[in-house]
C-alpha positions in Angstrom: 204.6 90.3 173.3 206.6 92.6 171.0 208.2 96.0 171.7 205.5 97.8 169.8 202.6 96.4 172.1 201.9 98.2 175.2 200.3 97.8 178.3 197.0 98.8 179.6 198.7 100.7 182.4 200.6 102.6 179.7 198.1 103.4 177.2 195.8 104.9 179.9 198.6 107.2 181.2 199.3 108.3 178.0 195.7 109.1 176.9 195.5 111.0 180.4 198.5 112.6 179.3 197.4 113.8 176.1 194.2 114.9 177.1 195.6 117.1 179.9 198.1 118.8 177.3 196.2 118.9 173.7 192.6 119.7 175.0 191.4 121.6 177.9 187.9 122.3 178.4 187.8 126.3 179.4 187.1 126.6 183.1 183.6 127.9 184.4 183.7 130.2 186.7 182.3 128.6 189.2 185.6 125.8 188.7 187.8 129.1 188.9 186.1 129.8 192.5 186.1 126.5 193.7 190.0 126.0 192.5 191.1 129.4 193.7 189.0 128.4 197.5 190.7 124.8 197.5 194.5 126.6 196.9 193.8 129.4 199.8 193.0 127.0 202.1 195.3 124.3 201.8 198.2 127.7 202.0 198.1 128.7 205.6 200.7 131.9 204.6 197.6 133.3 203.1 195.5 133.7 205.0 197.0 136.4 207.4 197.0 138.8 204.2 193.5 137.8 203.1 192.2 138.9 206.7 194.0 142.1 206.3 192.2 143.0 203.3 188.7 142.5 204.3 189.2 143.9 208.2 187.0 146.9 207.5 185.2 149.3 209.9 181.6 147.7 210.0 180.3 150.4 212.1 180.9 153.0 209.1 179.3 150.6 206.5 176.5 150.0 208.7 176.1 153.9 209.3 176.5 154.7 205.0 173.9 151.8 204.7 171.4 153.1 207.0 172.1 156.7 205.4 171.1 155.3 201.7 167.9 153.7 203.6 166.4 156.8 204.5 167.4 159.2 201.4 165.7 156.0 199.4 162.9 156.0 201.6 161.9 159.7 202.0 160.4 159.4 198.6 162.3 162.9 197.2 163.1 163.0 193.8 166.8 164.2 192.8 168.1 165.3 189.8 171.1 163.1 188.3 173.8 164.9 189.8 172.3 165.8 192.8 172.1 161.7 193.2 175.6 161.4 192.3 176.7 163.9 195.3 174.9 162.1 197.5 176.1 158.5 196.7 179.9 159.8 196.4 179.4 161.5 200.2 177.8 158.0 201.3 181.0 156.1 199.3 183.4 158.2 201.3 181.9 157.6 204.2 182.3 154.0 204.0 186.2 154.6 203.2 
């Protein structure tokens, strides 16, 4: 063999190569998801911070929920701002 002969090992690295750095296909976002999932859960330091975000009062959400049920429910027709009162008293309730 001469010097400017390669291997099969070698030109397969360097096509990998060159493909990873020249041309990358955008992301979907269900890749982003599944990428971002796979990195939380191999990090065990995250997880303590990710469980302090979400540890909301159910009891509150279950209450503004209900609340939205019945005002849907009653049938009553309000005007636009009327509506607007309503949801931001139901969105501070959930807060």
């Amino acid at each position: 063999m001469n010097k400017s002969s390669i291997t099969l090992k070698e030109l397969k690295e360097r096509t990998k190569r060159n493909r990873s750095s020249s041309y990358s296909k955008p992301k979907t976002s269900k890749e982003k998801r599944d990428e971002k999932i796979s990195k939380l859960s191999s990090s065990d330091r995250l997880w303590p911070k990710l469980e302090s975000l979400f540890n909301e009062d159910i009891s509150s959400l279950n209450k503004s929920f209900l609340k939205f049920r019945s005002i849907y429910q009653s049938g009553k027709r309000y005007s636009g701002k009327e509506w607007i009162k309503l949801m931001a008293d139901l969105l501070d309730e959930i807060d």
